[in-house]
C-alpha positions in Angstrom: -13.2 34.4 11.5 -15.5 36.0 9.0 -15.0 35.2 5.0 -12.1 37.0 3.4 -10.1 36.3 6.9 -8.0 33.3 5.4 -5.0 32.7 7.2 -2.1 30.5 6.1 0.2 28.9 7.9 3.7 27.3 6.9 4.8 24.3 8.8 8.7 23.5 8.6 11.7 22.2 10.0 14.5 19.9 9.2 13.4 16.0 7.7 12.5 13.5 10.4 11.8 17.2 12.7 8.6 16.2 12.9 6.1 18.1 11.0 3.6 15.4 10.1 3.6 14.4 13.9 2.2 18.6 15.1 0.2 18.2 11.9 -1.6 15.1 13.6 -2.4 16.9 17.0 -3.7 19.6 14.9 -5.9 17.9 13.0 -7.5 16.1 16.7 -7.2 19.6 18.2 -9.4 20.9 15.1 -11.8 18.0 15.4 -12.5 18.2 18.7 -13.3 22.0 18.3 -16.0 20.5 15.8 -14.2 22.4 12.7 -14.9 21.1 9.4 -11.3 19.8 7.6 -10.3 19.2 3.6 -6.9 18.5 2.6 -4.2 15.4 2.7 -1.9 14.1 5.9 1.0 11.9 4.6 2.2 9.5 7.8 5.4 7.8 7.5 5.4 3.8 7.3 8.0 2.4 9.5 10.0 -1.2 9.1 11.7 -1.5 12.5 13.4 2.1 12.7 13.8 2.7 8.6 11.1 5.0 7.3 10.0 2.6 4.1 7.0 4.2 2.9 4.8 7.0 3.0 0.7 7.1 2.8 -1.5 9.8 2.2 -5.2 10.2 4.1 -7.8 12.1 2.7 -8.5 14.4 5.6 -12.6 14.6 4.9 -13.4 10.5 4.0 -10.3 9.1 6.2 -9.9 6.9 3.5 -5.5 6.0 3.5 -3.6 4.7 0.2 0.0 4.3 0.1 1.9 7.2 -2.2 5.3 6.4 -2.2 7.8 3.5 -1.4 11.6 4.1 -1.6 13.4 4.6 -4.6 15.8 1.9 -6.4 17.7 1.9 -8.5 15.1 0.6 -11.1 12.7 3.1 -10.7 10.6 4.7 -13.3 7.6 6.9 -12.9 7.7 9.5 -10.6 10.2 9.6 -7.9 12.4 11.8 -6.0 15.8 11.2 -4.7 14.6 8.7 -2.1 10.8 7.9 -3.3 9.5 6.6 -6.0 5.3 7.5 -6.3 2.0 5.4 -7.2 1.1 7.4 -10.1 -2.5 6.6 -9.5 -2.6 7.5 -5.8 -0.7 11.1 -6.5 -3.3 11.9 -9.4 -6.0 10.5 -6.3 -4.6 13.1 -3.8 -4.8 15.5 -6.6 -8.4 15.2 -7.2 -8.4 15.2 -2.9 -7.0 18.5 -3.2 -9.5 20.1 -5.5 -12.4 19.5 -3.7 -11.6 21.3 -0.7 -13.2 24.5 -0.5 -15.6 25.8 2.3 -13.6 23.7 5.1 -12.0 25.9 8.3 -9.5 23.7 8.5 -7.2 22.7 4.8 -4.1 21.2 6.0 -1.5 19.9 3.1 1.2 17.6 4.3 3.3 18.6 2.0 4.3 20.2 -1.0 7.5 19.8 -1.9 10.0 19.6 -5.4 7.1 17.6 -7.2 5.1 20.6 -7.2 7.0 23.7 -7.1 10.1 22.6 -8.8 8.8 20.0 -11.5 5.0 21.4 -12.2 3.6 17.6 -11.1 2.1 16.2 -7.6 -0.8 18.1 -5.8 -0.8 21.1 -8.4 -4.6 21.3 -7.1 -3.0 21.3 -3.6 -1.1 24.9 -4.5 -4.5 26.1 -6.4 -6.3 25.8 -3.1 -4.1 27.7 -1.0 -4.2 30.6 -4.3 -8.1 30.5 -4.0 -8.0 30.9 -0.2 -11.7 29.3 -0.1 -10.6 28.1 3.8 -10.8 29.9 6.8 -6.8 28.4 8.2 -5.0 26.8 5.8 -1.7 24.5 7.3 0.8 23.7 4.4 4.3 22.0 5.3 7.0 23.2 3.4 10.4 22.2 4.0 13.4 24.6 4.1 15.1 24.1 0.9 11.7 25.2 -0.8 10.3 27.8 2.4 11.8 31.1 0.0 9.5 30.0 -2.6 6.2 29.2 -0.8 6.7 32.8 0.8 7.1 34.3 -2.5 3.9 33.0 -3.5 2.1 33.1 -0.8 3.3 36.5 1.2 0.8 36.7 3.9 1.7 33.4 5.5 3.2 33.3 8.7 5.8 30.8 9.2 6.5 28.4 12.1 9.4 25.8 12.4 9.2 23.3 14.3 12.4 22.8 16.5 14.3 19.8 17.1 13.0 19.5 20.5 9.2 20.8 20.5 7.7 20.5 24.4 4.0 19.7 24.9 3.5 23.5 26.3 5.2 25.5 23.1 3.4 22.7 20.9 -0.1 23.2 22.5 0.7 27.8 22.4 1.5 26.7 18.4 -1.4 25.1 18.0 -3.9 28.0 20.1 -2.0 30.3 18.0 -3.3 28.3 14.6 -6.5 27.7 15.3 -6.9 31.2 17.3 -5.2 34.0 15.9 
C-alpha cells in the first residue's frame, strides 16, 4: 500500500460476538507478516463464566493494565452501565492512542459511548483514525454506535462478525484486512 492508501476497517457484532477474540488472530496474523502495529486490545477478564473485568494492552510495548471492573452501585468516576473505569489507566490508553502514527497496522478495541456519546475515553483514539497516519486501521464499533462511526468515517468498510464465525470465513476476513 503506498501513503495516502489508508484503509479503515469497522469491526462489529452483537456483545460477547466476539470481536476482541478476531481482533487477537489479527493482531498474530499482522505480526507474523512482520507489520509494524500501534493502537489498544481490550481482553475480557473472566471469574469462572462471568466476564468481571476488562484490561487494555498497549499494542507496541505489550505492556497490560486493568481499565475497567463492573459497576455497583457505589460507583463514582467514570462508568458505563455495567463498568466502572480506572481514571488513570483510560487517560494512559489515551496517551497509547496518540502516539501511533507511522504503524501499518492501528487497531482500537473499541470505541464506544465514552467517546462518541460523552466527549471522554480514547478521544486521541478517534483523532488517529481522522489523521489516517496508518496504512489499515481496525476500530470495533458496536451496533448501537456503527451509524455514527460511518458518518465520520465514510470510507470504512464494515464487517460484522456473526454469531458463528468458522476458521475459513475468519481467515478470507482476515486476507481481506490485511490484503485488500
Amino acid at each position: 500500500m503506498t501513503p495516502g492508501e489508508s484503509k479503515i476497517w469497522i469491526i462489529t457484532g452483537p456483545c460477547q460476538v466476539g470481536k476482541t477474540h478476531f481482533c487477537s488472530y489479527l493482531i498474530q496474523l499482522a505480526q507474523s507478516q512482520g507489520l509494524s502495529l500501534a493502537g489498544v486490545i481490550c481482553p475480557p477478564v473472566y471469574d469462572e463464566q462471568q466476564k468481571t473485568a476488562i484490561t487494555i494492552e498497549n499494542l507496541k510495548t505489550h505492556e497490560l493494565r486493568t481499565l475497567a471492573k463492573v459497576r455497583t452501585a457505589e460507583t463514582e468516576g467514570v462508568y458505563t452501565d455495567h463498568w466502572v473505569f480506572d481514571e488513570k489507566v483510560l487517560a494512559w490508553g489515551n496517551q497509547v492512542l496518540a502516539n501511533t502514527e507511522g504503524s501499518d497496522l492501528l487497531l482500537i478495541d473499541e470505541l464506544g459511548p465514552l467517546e462518541f456519546n460523552r466527549g471522554k475515553g480514547w478521544q486521541n483514539g478517534i483523532l488517529a483514525i481522522d489523521q489516517g497516519e496508518f496504512q489499515i486501521a481496525v476500530v470495533v464499533i458496536r451496533p448501537s454506535l456503527l451509524e455514527t462511526a460511518v458518518k465520520r468515517w465514510p470510507k470504512a468498510q464494515v464487517i460484522e462478525i456473526p454469531s458463528s464465525l468458522g476458521l475459513e470465513k475468519m481467515n478470507q476476513l482476515f486476507e481481506t484486512i490485511l490484503h485488500k
